[in-house]
Structures are given as structure tokens and as C-alpha cells.
C-alpha positions in Angstrom: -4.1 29.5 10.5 -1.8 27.5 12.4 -1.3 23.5 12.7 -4.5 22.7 14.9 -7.0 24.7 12.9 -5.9 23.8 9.6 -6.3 19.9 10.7 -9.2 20.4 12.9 -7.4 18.8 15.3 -6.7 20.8 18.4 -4.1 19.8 20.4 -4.6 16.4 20.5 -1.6 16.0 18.1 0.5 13.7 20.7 4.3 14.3 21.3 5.2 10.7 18.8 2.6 12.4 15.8 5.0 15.2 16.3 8.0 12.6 16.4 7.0 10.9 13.2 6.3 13.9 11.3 9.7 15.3 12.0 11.6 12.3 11.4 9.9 11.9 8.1 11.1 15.5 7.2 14.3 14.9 8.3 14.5 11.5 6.5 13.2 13.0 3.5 16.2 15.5 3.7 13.5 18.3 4.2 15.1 19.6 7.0 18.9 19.1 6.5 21.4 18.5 9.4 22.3 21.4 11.7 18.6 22.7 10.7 17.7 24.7 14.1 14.6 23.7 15.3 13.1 26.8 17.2 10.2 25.9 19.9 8.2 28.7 18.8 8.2 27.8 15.2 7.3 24.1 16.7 4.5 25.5 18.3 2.8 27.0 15.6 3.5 24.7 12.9 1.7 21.9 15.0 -1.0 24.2 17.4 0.5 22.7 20.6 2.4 24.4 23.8 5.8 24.1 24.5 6.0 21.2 26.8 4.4 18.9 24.2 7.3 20.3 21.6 9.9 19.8 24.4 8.5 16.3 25.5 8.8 15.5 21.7 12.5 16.7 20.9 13.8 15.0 23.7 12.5 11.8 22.4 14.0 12.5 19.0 17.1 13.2 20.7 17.2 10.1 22.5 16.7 8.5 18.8 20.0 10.5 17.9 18.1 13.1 15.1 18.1 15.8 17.2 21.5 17.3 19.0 20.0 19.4 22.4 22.8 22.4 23.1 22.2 24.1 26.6 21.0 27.5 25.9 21.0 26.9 22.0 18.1 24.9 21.5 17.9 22.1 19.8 19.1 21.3 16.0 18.8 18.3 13.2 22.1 16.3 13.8 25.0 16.9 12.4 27.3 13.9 11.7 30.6 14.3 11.5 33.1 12.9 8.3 34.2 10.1 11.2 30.6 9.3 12.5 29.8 9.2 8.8 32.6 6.2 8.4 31.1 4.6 11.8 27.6 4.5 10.2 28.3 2.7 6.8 31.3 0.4 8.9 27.8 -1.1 10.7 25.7 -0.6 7.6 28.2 -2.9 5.8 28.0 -5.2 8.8 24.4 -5.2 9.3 23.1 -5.5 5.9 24.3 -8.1 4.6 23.4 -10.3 7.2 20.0 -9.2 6.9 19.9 -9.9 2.9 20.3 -13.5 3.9 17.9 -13.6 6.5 15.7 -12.0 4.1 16.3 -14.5 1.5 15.9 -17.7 4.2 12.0 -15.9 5.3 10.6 -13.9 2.5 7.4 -15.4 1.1 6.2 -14.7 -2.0 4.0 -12.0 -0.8 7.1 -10.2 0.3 8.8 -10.5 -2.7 6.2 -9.1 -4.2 6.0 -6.0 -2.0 9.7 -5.6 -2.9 8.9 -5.7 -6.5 6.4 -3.1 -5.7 8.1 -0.6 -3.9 10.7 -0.8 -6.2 8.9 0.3 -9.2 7.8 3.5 -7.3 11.2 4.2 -6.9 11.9 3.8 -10.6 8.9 5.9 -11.4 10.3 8.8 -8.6 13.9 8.4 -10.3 12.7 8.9 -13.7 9.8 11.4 -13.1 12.9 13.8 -11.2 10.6 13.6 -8.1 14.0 13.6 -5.9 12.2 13.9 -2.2 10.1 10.9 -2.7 12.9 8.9 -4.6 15.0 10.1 -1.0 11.9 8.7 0.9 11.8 5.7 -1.3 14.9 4.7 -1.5 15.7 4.7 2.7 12.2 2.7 3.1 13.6 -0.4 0.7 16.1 -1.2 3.2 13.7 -1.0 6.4 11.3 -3.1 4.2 13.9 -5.5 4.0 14.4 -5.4 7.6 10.9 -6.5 7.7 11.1 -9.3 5.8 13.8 -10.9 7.3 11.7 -10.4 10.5 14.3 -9.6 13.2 12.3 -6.5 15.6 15.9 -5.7 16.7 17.8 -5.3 13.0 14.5 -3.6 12.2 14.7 -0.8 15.3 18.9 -0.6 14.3 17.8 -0.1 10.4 15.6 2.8 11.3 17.9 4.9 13.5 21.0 3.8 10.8 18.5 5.0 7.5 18.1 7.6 9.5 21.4 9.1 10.0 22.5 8.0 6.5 20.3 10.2 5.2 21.8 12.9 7.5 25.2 11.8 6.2 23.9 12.5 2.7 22.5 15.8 3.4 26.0 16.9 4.6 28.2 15.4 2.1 26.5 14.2 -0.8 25.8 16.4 -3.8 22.8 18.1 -4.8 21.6 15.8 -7.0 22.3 12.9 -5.0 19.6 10.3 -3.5 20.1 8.0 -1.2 20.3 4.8 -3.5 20.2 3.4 -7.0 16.7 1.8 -7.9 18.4 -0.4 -10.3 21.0 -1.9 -7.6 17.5 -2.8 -5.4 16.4 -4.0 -8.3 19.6 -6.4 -8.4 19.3 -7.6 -4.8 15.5 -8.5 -5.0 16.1 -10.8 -8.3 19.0 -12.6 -6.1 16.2 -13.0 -3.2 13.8 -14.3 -5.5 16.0 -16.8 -7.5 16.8 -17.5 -2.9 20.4 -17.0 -4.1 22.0 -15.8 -0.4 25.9 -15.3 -1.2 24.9 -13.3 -4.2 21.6 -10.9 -2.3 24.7 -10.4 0.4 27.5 -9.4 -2.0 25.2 -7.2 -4.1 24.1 -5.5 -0.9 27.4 -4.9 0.2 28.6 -3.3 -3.3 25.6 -1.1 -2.9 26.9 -0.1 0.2 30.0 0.8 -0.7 28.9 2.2 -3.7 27.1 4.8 -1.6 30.0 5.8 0.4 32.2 6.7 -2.5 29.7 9.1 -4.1 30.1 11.0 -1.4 32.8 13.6 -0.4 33.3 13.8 3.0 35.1 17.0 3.2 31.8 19.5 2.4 28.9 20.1 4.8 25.4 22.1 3.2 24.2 24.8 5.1 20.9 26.7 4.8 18.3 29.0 6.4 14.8 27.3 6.6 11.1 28.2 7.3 10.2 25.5 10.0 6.6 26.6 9.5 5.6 26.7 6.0 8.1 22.6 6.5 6.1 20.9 9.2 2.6 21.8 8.2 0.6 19.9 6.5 
């Protein structure tokens, strides 16, 4: 049973459903960097034809999670040791900036959502559920984006989650997720008590803190079934 049939939903699965779904894999670190991505294996995963696959990757590409190779086909991106310095240089740039904004908007229902979203992660941490505590951990800091409601931050905190969790893929260890729940936990009591200087500086320890757990001299490499992946 392929894609379609098992959803009941023909091909009426349009090229961003296809987008979404494959960004969520990759952000989930389900399909690591340098993953190939093979049309035919596209195809029957989601029940659709090729164009709709190839409409599809080039928009991901054009988001920067998929590399296209002339005559290779396309892969997950692979970013390099420098590219991986590049991203957390504008992470550390970017983030704190949005902390403050984030303390100057949020209401009291978004502090509350914070609060929220950071228990799950404490309950994925603890429970060992690493995928979802992956998932979790990448949405906290477009949530924040939210809050400090600024559309363009938000779009630059989706594709720079994005290829952080690329980056850890590549160089982080096995064990490794893509933040501390406790160091959330840290920025969203500075937010609350509307402390700005301190929300900032704790985001950009965080940060950093990231970048030294990882050791950017590895890369993980690993054969995948694309099918038994992407369906749902």
C-alpha cells in the first residue's frame, strides 16, 4: 500500500504537504544530512508522480534543506564545520535581539504557552523520547520568534532551526538534542519577571553552550529507507 491509499487521499497531497512533511523529518533529525533523497522512493512514499516530487525538492532547496547535484539527485544538506560557525555567528546575533523583543510584547497568554511547551520538553527529556525532545526543543526558539512578533526574524528562525539541526546531525553526538529544557526554562522566568538584559544574556550562553557540545571535526553517515521514513 503506498502513500495515497493508506491516507485515502489520492494525489491531492500538494507539493508544500510534501514540503512540510520532509522538513519535519529532517528537523526532527529523521533524515540526517547527506540522506539521498531518491524520486522513486518520493513517489511511493507519498502516491504522487514525479513532477509533484521534483516541484517539491526544488522548493526545499530554495529553503537550503535540500543540496540538488546534476545527475546525482538531490540530498538532505550537508553543512560544512565553516557553515556550521556561520550559522550560530547569526544565531548569537539574532537571538538575543529577539529575547528582548520577546520580553517588550509577550502577554501573559504567551508566557503561558512558553511555560507549556516547555514542560513537554521536560517530559520528552526525561521519558528518553529523544525525536520529540529534537522536535521540541527547535520549536521553543521559533515560538519565541512568534512572540516577539517580527514575520521576518520568524521566516530567518525557521531556515536557521533548521540547519542547526542539520549541524547537529553532523557533529553532535548520539545522544545529543538540540537544547537544554532547563536553560528554556531559565530564559522564560527572565521574560516573565520582563527582565531584558538577563532573557538576552541567558539566550546567548545557551547559544554558546550548544556550539561547544559539539565537535566539528566528525560527520554521521547512514543508509536509510525513505519509504518506511515519510509515510505516515
Amino acid at each position: 500500500m503506498n502513500y495515497a491509499e493508506a491516507q485515502g487521499e489520492g494525489t491531492d497531497i500538494g507539493e508544500e504537504d510534501i514540503v512540510e512533511h520532509i522538513f519535519e523529518a529532517v528537523v526532527d533529525q529523521r533524515l540526517p544530512p547527506g540522506t539521498k533523497l531518491s524520486e522513486s522512493a518520493l513517489c511511493e512514499a507519498f502516491g504522487v508522480g514525479r513532477m509533484r516530487i521534483r516541484r517539491a525538492l526544488l522548493l526545499l532547496a530554495s529553503q537550503q534543506i535540500v543540496d540538488l547535484h546534476t545527475n546525482r539527485g538531490a540530498f538532505v544538506a550537508s553543512p560544512t564545520a565553516e557553515q556550521a560557525h556561520e550559522v550560530f555567528e547569526a544565531r548569537l546575533t539574532l537571538e538575543p535581539s529577539i529575547t528582548r523583543l520577546a520580553v517588550a510584547r509577550a502577554t501573559d497568554a504567551d508566557i503561558a504557552a512558553l511555560a507549556e511547551h516547555i514542560e513537554l520538553e521536560h517530559q520528552a527529556h526525561h521519558s528518553g523520547r529523544r525525536r520529540d525532545a529534537i522536535r521540541l526543543s527547535g520549536q521553543f526558539h521559533g515560538l519565541l520568534a512568534q512572540v516577539a512578533a517580527n514575520s521576518v526574524m520568524s521566516r530567518m528562525m525557521r531556515e536557521l532551526i533548521t540547519r542547526t539541526s542539520l549541524i547537529i546531525g553532523i557533529f553532535g553526538a548520539q545522544d545529543m538534542t538540540d537544547c537544554r529544557d532547563h536553560d528554556h526554562s531559565s530564559i522564560v522566568d527572565a521574560i516573565r519577571d520582563r527582565d531584558a538584559d538577563l532573557a538576552a544574556e541567558l539566550m546567548r550562553d545557551h547559544l554558546a553552550q550548544i556550539k561547544r557540545d559539539l565537535d566539528l571535526t566528525e560527520r554521521s553517515t547512514g543508509q536509510l529507507d525513505l519509504v518506511a521514513i515519510l509515510k505516515r
